[in-house]
C-alpha angles and dihedrals in degrees: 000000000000122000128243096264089045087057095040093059094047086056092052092060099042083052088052090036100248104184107258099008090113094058089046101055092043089057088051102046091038098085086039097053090042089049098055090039095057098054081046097056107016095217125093089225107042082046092049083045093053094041095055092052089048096049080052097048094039096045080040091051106038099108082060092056102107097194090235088121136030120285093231082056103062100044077055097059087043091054093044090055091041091046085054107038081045086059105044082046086054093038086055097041084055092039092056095040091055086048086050096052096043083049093054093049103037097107128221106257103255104255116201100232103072095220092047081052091051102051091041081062097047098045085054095050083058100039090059090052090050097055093046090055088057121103109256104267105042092054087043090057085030096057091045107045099030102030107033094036097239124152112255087234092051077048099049091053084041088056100035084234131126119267099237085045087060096040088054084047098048084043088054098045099050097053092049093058090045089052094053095044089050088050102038119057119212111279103260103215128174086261102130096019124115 
């Protein structure tokens, strides 16, 4: 490991553009960066993944680097907020795929008459591929709010996000839905046909 005025040099000639500093600095701060990823994540992939965003940003930010604090402490700073931002991505990605699942396996309620069961099938079939189709915030208010029944307000302090924010996505949302299902007929397929 290289020490801080080591670093610090290697930073001053990938600032002036010194042939070879960048890939330099990158090798020294690499076992650094995948160290601290890896204590941040727990998990050797999530923490390569981390460590190759934060070798990018940092070689992409270096002429932003002021030289106030040690070098070591603001890549630091640069792998904490990856780390983070890396596992509310992944807490989101496994959040929408559970919503996608319940959604496939939610079942139409059993109607008594066998066509008006058909067509509710049908127009949920359509309704999961419209939501899916939604841009990530909108189907995340949306599915809460309009799917699982909650208050905007209990979904806005379930989201972190301000009340009227969450009021302009659900609007959205919803027009956009009613917009698709306007436009796109429910698929007629040869159910209920002999």
């Amino acid at each position: 490991m290289l020490s801080d005025r080591e670093i610090l040099e290697l930073v001053e000639g990938a600032r002036q553009g010194e042939r070879g500093a960048r890939g330099r600095l990158a090798g020294a701060l690499r076992p650094l960066v995948c160290r601290w990823a890896l204590v941040m994540t727990g998990d050797p992939d999530d923490a390569e993944d981390v460590a190759q965003a934060v070798l990018m940003k940092t070689l992409s930010a270096i002429g932003s680097f002021d030289g106030r604090s040690r070098v070591t402490s603001w890549v630091y700073r640069i792998t904490r907020n990856a780390s983070l931002d890396h596992q509310r991505e992944k807490r989101q990605e496994q959040r929408l795929a559970e919503k996608a699942e319940w959604l496939a396996e939610s079942r139409a309620p059993e109607l008594e008459d066998p066509l008006d069961d058909i067509e509710m099938k049908r127009t949920l079939r359509l309704i999961r591929t419209l939501v899916t189709e939604l841009p990530m915030m909108q189907r995340e208010v949306f599915d809460l709010v309009d799917l699982q029944g909650l208050r905007p307000g209990e979904a806005a302090r379930l989201l972190e996000m301000n009340p009227n924010t969450l009021r302009v996505h659900l609007l959205r949302a919803r027009r956009r839905m009613r917009k698709e299902m306007l436009a796109r007929p429910v698929e007629r397929g040869t159910e209920g046909k002999r």
